[in-house]
C-alpha positions in Angstrom: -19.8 10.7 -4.0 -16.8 8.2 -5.5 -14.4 7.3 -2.7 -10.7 9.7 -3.3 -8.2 7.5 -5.3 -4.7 6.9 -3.6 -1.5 5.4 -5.2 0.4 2.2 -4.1 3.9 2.0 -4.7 6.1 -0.9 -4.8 9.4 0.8 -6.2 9.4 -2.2 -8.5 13.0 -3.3 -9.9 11.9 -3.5 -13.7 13.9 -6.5 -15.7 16.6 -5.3 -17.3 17.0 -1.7 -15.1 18.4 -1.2 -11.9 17.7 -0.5 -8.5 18.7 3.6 -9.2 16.2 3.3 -11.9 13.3 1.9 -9.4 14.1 4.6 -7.2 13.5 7.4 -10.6 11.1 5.8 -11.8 8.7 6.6 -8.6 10.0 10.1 -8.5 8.4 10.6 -12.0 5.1 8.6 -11.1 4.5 10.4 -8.1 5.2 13.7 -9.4 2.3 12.7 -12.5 -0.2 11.6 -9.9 0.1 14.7 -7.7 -1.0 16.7 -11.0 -4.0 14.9 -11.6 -5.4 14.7 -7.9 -4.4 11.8 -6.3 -4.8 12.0 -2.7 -1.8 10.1 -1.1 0.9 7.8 -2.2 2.1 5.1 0.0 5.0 3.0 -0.2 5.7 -0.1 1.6 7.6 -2.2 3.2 9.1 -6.0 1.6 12.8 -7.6 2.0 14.8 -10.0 0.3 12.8 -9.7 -2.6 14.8 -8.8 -6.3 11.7 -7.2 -7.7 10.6 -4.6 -4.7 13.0 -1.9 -4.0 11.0 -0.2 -1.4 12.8 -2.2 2.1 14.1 1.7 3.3 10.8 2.5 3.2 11.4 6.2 5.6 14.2 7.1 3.5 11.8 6.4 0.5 9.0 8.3 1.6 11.4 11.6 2.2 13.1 11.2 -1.6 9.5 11.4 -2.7 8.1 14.2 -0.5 11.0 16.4 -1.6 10.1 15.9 -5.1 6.2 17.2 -4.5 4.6 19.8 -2.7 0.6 18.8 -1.9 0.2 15.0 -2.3 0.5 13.2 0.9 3.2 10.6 1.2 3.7 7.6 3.6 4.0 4.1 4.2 1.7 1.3 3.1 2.9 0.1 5.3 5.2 -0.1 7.7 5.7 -3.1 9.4 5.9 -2.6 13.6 7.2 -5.8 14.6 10.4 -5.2 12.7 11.5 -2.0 14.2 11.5 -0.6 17.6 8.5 1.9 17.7 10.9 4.7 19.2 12.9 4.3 16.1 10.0 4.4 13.7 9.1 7.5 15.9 11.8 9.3 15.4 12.2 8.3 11.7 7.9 9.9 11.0 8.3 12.4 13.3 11.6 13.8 11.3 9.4 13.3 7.9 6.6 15.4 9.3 9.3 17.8 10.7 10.9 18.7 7.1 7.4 18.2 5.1 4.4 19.4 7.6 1.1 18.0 6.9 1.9 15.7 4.6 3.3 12.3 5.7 0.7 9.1 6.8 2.3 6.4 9.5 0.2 3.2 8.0 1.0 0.2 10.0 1.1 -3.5 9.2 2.2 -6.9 11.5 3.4 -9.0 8.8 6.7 -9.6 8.4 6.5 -8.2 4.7 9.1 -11.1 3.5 9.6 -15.1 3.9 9.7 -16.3 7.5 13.7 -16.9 7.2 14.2 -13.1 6.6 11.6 -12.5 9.3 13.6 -13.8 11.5 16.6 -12.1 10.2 14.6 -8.5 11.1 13.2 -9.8 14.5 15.2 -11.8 15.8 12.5 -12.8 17.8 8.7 -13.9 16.7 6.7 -11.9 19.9 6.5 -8.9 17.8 4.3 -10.7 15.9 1.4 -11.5 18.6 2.7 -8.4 20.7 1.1 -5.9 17.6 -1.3 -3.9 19.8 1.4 -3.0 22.5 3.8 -2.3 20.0 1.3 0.4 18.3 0.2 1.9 22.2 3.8 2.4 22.7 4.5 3.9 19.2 1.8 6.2 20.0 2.9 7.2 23.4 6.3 9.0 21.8 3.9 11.1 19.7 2.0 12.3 22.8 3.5 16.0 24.1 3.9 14.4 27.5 6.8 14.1 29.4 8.6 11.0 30.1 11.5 9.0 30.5 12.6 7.9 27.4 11.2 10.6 24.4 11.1 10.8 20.6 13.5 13.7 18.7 12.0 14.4 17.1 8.1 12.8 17.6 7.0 13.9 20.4 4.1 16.3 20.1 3.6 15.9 16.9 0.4 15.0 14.9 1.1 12.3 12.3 -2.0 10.3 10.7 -1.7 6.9 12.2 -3.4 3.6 9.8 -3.5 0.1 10.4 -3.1 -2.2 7.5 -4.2 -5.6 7.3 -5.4 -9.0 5.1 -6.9 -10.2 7.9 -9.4 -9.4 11.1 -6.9 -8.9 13.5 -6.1 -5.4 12.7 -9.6 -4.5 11.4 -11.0 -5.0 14.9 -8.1 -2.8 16.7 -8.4 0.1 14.4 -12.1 0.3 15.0 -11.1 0.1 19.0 -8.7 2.5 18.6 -10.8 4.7 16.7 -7.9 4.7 13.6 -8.5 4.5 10.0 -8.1 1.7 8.6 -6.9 0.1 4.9 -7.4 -3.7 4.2 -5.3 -5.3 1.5 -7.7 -6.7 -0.9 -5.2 -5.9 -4.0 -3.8 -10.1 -2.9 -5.6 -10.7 -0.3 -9.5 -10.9 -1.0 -11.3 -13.2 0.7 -11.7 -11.0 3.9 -12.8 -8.2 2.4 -16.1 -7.8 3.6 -15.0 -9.4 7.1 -12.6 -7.5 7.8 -14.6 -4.1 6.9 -17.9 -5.3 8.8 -15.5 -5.8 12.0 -13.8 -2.2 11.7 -17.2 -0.8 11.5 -18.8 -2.8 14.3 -15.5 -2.3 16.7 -15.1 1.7 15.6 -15.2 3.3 19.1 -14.8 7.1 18.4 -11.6 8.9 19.2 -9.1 12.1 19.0 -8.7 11.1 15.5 -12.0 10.4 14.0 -15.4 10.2 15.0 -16.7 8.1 12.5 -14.9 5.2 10.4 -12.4 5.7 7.5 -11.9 2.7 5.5 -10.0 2.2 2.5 -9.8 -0.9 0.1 -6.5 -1.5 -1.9 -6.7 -3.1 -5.6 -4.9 -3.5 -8.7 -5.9 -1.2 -11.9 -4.4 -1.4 -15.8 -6.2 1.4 -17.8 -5.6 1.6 -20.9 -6.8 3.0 -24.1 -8.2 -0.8 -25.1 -9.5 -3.6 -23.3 -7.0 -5.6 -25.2 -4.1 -3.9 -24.3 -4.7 -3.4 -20.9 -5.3 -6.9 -20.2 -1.8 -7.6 -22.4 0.1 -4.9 -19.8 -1.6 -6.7 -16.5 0.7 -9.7 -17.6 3.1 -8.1 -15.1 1.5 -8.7 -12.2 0.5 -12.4 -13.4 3.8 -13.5 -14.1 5.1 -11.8 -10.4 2.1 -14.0 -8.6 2.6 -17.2 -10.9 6.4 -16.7 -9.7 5.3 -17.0 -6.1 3.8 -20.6 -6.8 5.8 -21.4 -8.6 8.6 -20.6 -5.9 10.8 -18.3 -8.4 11.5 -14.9 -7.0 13.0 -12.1 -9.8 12.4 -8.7 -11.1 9.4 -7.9 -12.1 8.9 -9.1 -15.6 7.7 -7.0 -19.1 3.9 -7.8 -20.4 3.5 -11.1 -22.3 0.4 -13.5 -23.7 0.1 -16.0 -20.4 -1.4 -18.9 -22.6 1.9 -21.4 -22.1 3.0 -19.7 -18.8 0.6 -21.1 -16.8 -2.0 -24.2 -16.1 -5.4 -24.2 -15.7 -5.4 -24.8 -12.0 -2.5 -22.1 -11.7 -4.5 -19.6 -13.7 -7.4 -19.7 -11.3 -5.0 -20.2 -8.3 -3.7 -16.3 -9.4 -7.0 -15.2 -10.8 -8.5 -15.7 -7.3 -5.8 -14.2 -5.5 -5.9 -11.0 -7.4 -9.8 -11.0 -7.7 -9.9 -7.2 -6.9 -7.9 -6.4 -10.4 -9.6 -4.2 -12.9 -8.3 -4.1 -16.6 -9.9 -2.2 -19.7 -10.2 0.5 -21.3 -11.1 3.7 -18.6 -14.7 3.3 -19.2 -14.4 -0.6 -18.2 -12.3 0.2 -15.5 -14.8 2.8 -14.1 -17.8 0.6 -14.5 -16.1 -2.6 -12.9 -15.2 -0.4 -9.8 -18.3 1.1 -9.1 -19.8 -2.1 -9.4 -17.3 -3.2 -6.3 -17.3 -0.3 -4.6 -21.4 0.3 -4.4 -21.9 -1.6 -1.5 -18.9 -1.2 0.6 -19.1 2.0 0.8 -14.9 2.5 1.3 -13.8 6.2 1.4 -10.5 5.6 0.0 -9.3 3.5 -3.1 -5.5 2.8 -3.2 -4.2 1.5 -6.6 -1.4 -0.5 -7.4 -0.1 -0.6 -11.3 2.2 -2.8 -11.9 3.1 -1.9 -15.7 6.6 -2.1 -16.7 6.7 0.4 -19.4 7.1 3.3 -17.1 5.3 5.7 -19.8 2.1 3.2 -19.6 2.3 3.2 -16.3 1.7 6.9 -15.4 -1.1 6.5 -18.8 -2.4 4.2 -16.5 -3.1 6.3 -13.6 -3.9 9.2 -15.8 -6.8 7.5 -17.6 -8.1 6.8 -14.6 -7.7 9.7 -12.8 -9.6 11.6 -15.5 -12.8 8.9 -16.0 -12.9 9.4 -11.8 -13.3 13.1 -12.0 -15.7 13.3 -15.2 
């Protein structure tokens, strides 16, 4: 059986649109995906970045729920160490409260921006190397047990909890705490099969699960041509050449690469995004099962970063449909 597909959602801020535009534009998409099966949409957490819109990432989630009725919605992730976990508490718990059954809580350590902004949402750097006390006590104000200090709402109430991670660090806790658990190979890939071979060997059963639930994040353009969905995966090149290039900005229309980039920056970005799949849907299909054979993941979230908004719900369409058939 093929592992479900999930959607990733940056709310990206397209070149030449607006932040209110982002903000439609993922209304639209996740209203399309919920028609063709998808099996959760997550949105996560960045700052002080031009091109990613998705910093409120609660209030987010709850403009999209109100626009579906069966998809599951939820963060991918939210990053602990920023927040106070009564707040973020308090914040899922009032989600799951106005849209029952349907919200995830996935959780990440990074700061989700440049150490200078990090320090901006922290204040302090313990967060950081305090993660698996900050998730215990997050958990604790979901528990129906009375205490001092309590979550209004929160307590008592039953919300999927993930951990997220490019690393080991949070592959071995999930499998302790018995959580599922989502690794972010979509930039992150050299871990991969690390980081899924720890949650596996730590997985302790528990309340939640009693056996392991992973899933593995990558990029997809579908497309009806090979040729065109390599042109529209441009995007995502020019956003990562940005990065070493140190120049931060909206996220950029498709264009031909050829004078964008060097050689060594070309492979630089090629190796950070090894888990991206272009081509036409039949490509696309046979690329992932070829990934996918021996990992053995139960989840697949997809991020497509297409500008043209149109091509972008295409996108998950085509592949929706090649899953299924």
């Amino acid at each position: 059986m093929l592992p479900k597909l999930s959607v990733l959602d940056l709310a990206p801020v397209l070149e030449g649109k607006d932040i209110t535009d982002s903000f439609q534009n993922s209304r639209a998409l996740i209203q399309h995906v919920e028609k063709f099966g998808y099996h959760r949409y997550w949105v996560a957490e960045h700052h002080n970045m031009q091109g990613i819109a998705s910093s409120a990432t609660a209030i987010l989630i709850g403009y999209l729920a109100s626009a579906t009725s069966k998809i599951r919605v939820g963060s991918g992730g939210i990053m602990l160490p920023n927040h106070a976990p009564l707040v973020v508490a308090e914040q899922f718990g009032t989600l799951e409260s106005m849209y029952p059954g349907r919200i995830d809580l996935g959780l990440g350590r990074a700061p989700g921006s440049d150490m200078l902004t990090a320090r901006a949402l922290r204040r302090d750097d313990r967060g950081a190397y305090e993660f698996d006390r900050l998730v215990h006590e997050l958990r604790e104000y979901f528990e129906d047990v009375e205490r001092p200090v309590i979550a209004v709402p929160g307590k008592g109430i039953n919300i999927p909890l993930w951990l997220l991670g490019s690393s080991l660090y949070s592959a071995q806790l999930a499998g302790q705490l018995g959580l599922p658990y989502s690794f972010a190979s979509h930039f992150s890939p050299d871990l991969l099969d690390d980081a899924l071979n720890t949650y596996r060997r730590n997985f302790k059963p528990s309340k939640v699960l009693d056996q392991p639930h992973a899933m593995m994040a990558i990029n997809a353009f579908v497309a009806e041509t090979d040729d065109e969905a390599e042109f529209l995966a441009s995007t995502l090149f020019q956003q990562f050449l940005g990065m070493i290039q140190g120049k931060r900005g909206k996220t950029q229309p498709p264009r031909d690469m050829t004078n964008l980039w060097n050689e060594q920056e070309k492979a630089t970005v090629l190796q950070q995004l090894k888990y991206t799949f272009y081509g036409s849907p039949e490509t696309v299909y046979q690329k992932l099962v070829e990934v996918i054979r021996d990992r053995k993941v139960d989840e697949i979230i997809v991020n497509s970063a297409i500008y043209d908004q149109e091509k972008r719900r295409k996108s998950y369409e085509l592949l929706a449909n090649v899953w299924k058939g």
